[in-house]
N, C-alpha and C positions, 0 to 999 in steps of 0.2 A: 335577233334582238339583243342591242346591249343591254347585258345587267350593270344594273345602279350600283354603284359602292355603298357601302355600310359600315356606319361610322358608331366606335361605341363611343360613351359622355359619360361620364362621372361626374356625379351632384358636386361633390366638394363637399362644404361643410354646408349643412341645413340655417346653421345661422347665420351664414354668413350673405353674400349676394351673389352666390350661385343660383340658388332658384330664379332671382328675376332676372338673371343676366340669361338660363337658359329659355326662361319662356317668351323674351325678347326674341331671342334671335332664331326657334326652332321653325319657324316659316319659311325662315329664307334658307336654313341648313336643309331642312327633310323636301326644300325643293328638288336638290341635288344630290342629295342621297337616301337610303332607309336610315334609319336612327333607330337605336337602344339605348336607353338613359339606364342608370343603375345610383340608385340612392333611397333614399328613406321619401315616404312619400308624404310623411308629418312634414317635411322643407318647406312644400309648394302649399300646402294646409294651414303655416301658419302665416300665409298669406293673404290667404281666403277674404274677401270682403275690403282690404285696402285698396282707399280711394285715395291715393296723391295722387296728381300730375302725372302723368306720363306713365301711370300703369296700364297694362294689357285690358283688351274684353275679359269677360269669365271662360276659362278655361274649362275643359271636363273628361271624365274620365269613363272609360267602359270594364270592367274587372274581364279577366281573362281567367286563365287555369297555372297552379302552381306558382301565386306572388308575383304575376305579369300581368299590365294594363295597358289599356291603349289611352294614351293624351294628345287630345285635343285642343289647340289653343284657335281663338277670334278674335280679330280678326285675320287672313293669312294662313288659312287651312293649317298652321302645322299640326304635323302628325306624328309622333312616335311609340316606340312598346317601350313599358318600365318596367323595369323588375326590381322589387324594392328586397334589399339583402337581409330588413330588419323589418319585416312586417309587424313586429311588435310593439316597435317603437310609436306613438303618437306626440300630435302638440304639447302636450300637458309636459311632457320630460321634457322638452327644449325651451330657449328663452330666445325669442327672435334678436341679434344681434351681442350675444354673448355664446360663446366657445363653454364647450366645458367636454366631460369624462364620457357623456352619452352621444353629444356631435360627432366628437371625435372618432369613437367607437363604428357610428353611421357612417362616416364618409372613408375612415381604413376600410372598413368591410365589402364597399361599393368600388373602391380600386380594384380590392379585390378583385371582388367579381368581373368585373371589366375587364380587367388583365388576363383572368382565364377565360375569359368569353374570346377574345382576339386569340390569344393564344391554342384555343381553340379551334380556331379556324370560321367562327362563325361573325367576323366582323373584320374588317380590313385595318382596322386603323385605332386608335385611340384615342381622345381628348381628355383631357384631365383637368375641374372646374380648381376654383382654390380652394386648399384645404387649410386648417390650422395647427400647427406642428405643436403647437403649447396643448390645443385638444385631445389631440389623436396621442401626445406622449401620456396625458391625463388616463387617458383608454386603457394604458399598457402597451401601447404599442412602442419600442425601440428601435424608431428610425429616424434619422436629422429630416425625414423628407419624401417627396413623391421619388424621389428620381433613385435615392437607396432604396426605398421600398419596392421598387417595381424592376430595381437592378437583382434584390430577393427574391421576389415571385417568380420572375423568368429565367433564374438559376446562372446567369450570365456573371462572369468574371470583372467583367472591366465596361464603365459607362462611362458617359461625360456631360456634363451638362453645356446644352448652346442654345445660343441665341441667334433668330432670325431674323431680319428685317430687311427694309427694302433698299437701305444704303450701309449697311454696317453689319456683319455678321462676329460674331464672337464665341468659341470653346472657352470654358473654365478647367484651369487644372486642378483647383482645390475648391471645395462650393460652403459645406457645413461646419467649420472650423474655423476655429480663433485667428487674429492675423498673427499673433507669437508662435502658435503652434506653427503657421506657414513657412516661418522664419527658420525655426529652429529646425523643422524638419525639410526643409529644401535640399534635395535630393536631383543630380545630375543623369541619373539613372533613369528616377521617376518621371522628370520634366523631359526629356527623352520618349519613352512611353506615352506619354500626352500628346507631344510635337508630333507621332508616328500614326498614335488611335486617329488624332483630327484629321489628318492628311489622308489615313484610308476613308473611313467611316464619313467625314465630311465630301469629299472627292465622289465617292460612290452616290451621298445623296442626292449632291448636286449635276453628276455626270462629268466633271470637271477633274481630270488625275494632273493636271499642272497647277494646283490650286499655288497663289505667291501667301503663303503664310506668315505673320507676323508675331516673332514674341516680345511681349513685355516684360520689359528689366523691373527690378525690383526695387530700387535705389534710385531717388532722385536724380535725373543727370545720365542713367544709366551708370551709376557708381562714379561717373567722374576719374576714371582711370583707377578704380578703387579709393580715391579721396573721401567717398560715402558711402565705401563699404565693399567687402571682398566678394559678397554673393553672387555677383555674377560672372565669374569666375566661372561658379557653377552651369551658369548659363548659358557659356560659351562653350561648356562641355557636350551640355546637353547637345545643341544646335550640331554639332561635329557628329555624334551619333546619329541625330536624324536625318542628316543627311548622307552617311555611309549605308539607312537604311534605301534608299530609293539610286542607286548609282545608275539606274539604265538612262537615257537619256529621255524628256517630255517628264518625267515625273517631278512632284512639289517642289516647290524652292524657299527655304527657309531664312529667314530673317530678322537679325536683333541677337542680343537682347536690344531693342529699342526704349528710349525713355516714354513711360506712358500718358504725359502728358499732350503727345507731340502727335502719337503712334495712331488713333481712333482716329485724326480726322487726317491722318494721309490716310488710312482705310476709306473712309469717306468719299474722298476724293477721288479713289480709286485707283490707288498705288497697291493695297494688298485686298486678297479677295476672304481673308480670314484673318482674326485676330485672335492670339491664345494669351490670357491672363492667367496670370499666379492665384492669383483669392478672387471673391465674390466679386466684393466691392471694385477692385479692379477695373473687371471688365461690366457691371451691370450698373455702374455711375453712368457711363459716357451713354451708353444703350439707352438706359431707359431716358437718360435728357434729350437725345440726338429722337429718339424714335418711340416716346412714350405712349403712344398709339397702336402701335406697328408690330413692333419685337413680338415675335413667337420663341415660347420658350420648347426646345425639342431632345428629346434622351439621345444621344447616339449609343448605336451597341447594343441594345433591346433585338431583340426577335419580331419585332415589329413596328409601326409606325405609330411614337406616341406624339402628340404637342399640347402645348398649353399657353394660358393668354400670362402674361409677363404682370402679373400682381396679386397680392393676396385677397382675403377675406373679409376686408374693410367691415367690419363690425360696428362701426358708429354709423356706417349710410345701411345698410340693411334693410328691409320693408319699406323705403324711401323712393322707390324706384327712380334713383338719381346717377343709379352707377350706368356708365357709360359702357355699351357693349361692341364697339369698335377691334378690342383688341381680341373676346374670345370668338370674332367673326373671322380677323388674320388666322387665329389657330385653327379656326376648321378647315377653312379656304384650304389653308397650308396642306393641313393633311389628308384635304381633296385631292390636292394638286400631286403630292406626294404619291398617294394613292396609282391615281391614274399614269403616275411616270414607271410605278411598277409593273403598273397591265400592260405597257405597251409593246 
């Protein structure tokens, strides 16, 4: 008999539209695999009895042993075990669609626990809902983010953040940071480093060790022969190191610095099978226009298989049931799909 993969979920943030986007989609997920959710269980509570459009049947719950339940939504049998990190926490401390210092606190806690739960060995996989970083810093907590904080938990040196989709894939080499800081601190060494993580770490996930890699120049034009600036300079530097790292022959082929205007939709098209951007904005403009839908966001470098759906917490739609669950269905899909590339 095959065993079914087992996928853990994290609530995200209670106020936000994590709860309706998981009890949307828990039918068609716990089809395909077991499910463990980990979050505060006041999220789906202050939901209770919302009649928009397009909300679920009544969902319910069975109390278990030691802060674990079993939830049930209708229609669509889903099925999963919760374990709430903060059984203390009720509706009354939360405001549906407003972040604050006790969200916050719920949704760090419940990575938490999910990240030792996989890490553990008792779940294959990770999804991570949206959290809100202005909350969880509210909390005490000192992280830019899901993807430092769980580069923390799993005691792991070096992450990256990327993004998946079905025509354009993208590494970041710098994610939580000012673009002046980007500037100032541009680093041939480091961008090297980056060029070297994506090409393993990317290459192994994909099965793919001749990935054609793409970097993005920094500078209008690609500096215009330094007419717009000397930094890529730097770039060229970097690019000569990553490629003295792979000399055997089949392995990555590195290219650019390219102008970034240009560089996303030869990706597209199918000229490069990866594209690495300097900052955020960079690489997650063209993404999220080209594939707003689509894009899974995924940690490389973890000890495990994390992803998540490529948007925040939208605190204005909240209890509305208007948000669109398209993209946190790509992130499971993914780390189904992921999943089972490993068992095989």
């Amino acid at each position: 008999m095959i065993q079914r993969p087992h996928l853990a979920v994290t609530l995200g943030d209670p106020c936000g539209i994590g709860p309706e986007l998981l009890l949307r989609i828990l039918g068609e997920i716990s089809a395909q695999a077991e499910v463990t959710i980990f979050g505060t269980r006041a999220g789906l509570q202050l939901l209770e009895g919302s009649t928009f459009p397009g909300s679920p049947a009544p969902w319910t719950w069975t109390q278990g042993d030691n802060n674990a339940w079993q939830l049930r939504t209708h229609p669509g049998q889903g099925l999963a075990t919760w374990i709430d990190p903060v059984p203390d926490l009720v509706p009354g401390d939360l405001t549906l669609g407003q972040g604050s210092a006790a969200s916050g606190r719920a949704a760090a806690l419940a990575v938490e626990a999910g990240a030792r739960f996989v890490m553990a060995g008792h779940a294959d996989a990770l999804l991570t809902l949206p959290l809100s970083k202005a909350a969880v810093h509210a909390a005490g907590y000192a992280v830019p983010g899901h993807t430092e904080f769980l580069q923390q938990l799993a005691g792991v040196p070096q992450v990256r953040m990327a993004f998946v989709s079905p025509s354009l894939s993208v590494v970041l080499h710098t994610v939580h940071q000012s673009l002046r800081s980007v500037v100032e601190e541009l680093d041939a060494n480091q961008v090297a480093e980056t060029l070297v993580f994506a090409a393993r770490h990317f290459g192994a996930l994909t099965a793919n060790p001749a990935l054609r890699i793409a970097l993005c120049a920094l500078n209008p034009h690609a500096g215009e022969g330094g007419a717009f600036g000397e930094e890529e300079q730097e770039l060229h530097r970097a690019l000569e190191q990553a490629r003295a790292a792979f000399p055997e022959p089949g392995g990555p082929a590195f290219h650019g610095p390219l102008p970034s205007d240009t560089v996303f939709l030869r990706a597209v098209r199918g000229e490069f099978d990866l594209v690495v951007a300097l900052y955020h904005d960079q690489g997650l403009i063209p993404i999220k226009v080209l594939e707003p839908g689509t894009a899974v966001n995924i940690t490389l470098g973890l000890p495990f298989i994390r992803t998540s759906p490529d948007h925040g917490t939208a605190f204005d739609r909240a209890g509305r049931w208007a948000a669109d669950p398209e993209n946190t269905l790509h992130a499971a899909d993914l780390a189904l799909r992921l999943i089972q590339r490993r068992k095989a």
